[in-house]
C-alpha positions in Angstrom: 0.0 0.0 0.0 0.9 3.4 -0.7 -0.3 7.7 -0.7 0.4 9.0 -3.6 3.5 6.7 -3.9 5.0 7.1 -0.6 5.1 4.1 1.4 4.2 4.2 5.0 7.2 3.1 7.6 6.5 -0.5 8.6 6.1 -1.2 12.2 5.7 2.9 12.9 3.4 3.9 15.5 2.1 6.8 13.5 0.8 7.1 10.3 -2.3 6.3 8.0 -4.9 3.9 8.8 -5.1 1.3 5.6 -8.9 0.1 4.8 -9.4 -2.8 6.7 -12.9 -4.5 5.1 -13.7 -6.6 8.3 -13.2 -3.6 10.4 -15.1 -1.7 8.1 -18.4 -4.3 8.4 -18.0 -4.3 12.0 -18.2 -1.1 12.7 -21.1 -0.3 10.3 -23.0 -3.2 11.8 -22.3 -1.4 15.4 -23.6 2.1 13.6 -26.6 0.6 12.2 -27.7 -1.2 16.1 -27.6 2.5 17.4 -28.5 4.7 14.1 -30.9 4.8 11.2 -28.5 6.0 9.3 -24.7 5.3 8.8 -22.5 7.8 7.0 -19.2 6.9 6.2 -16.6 9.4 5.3 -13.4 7.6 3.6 -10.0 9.5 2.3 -9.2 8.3 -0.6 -8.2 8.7 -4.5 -5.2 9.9 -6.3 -4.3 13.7 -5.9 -5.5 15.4 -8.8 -7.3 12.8 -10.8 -10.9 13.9 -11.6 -12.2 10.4 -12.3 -12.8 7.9 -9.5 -10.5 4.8 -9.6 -11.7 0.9 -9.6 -10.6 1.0 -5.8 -12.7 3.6 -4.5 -15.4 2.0 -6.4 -14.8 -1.6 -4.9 -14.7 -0.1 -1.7 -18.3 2.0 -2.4 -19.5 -0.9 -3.4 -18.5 -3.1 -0.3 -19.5 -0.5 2.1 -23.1 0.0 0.6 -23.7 -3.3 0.8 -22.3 -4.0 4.2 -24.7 -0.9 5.6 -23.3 2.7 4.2 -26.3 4.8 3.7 -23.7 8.1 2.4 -20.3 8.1 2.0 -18.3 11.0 1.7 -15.4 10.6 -0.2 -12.6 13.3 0.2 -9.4 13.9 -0.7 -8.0 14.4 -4.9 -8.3 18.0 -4.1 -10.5 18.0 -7.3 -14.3 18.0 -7.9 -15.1 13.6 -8.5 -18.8 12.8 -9.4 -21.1 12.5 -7.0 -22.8 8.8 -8.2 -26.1 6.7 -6.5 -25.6 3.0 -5.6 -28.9 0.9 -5.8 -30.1 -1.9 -3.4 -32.2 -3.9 -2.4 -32.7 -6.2 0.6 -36.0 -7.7 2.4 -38.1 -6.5 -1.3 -37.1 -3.4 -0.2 -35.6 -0.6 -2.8 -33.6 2.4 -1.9 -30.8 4.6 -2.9 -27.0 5.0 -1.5 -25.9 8.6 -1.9 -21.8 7.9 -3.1 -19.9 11.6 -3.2 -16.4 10.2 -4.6 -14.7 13.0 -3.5 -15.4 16.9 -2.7 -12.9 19.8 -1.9 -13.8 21.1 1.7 -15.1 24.4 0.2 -17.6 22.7 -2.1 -19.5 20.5 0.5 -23.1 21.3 0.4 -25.2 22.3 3.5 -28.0 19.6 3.0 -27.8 15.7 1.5 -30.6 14.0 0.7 -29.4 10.6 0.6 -32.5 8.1 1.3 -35.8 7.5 -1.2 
């Protein structure tokens, strides 16, 4: 694993926290036994790029169907489209709100995420 090419010290008691999917699950399982609602916010994508890679769609994908109701993506420091994920579960249909990545300044004041 790397950000942006730099590889993180092995063994270091700093640094950045890799996606862990297991973790991931866990923890929106624990969201969604105390919430209606689970937003997950995940830094992620390559500085700059505009268009959202395979991996930050596998991962959109995983935490949708694992609970994610919105997920904020952040940190290209370039606008990413903002995409829905459908589902359905129990006959049920509904919509996951996915932004792939926003710049701080353009973060709207309202999200409508749920049909």
């Amino acid at each position: 694993c790397s950000t942006n090419g730099l590889s993180a010290p092995r063994g270091a008691s700093f640094g950045v926290s890799r996606f862990d999917r297991k973790l991931a699950a866990e923890q929106l399982v624990r969201a969604k036994e105390s919430a209606d609602f689970a937003v997950v916010s995940v830094h992620w994508g390559t500085e700059g790029d505009s268009v959202p890679s395979e991996e930050q769609r596998t991962i959109a994908d995983y935490l949708s169907a694992h609970g994610a109701d919105v997920i904020l993506g952040h940190h290209p420091h370039t606008l990413q489209p903002i995409a829905w994920i459908d589902r359905t579960a129990d006959e049920r249909w509904w919509r996951i709100l996915l932004e792939i990545s926003c710049p701080p300044c353009c973060i709207p004041s309202t999200w409508w995420a749920v049909c």
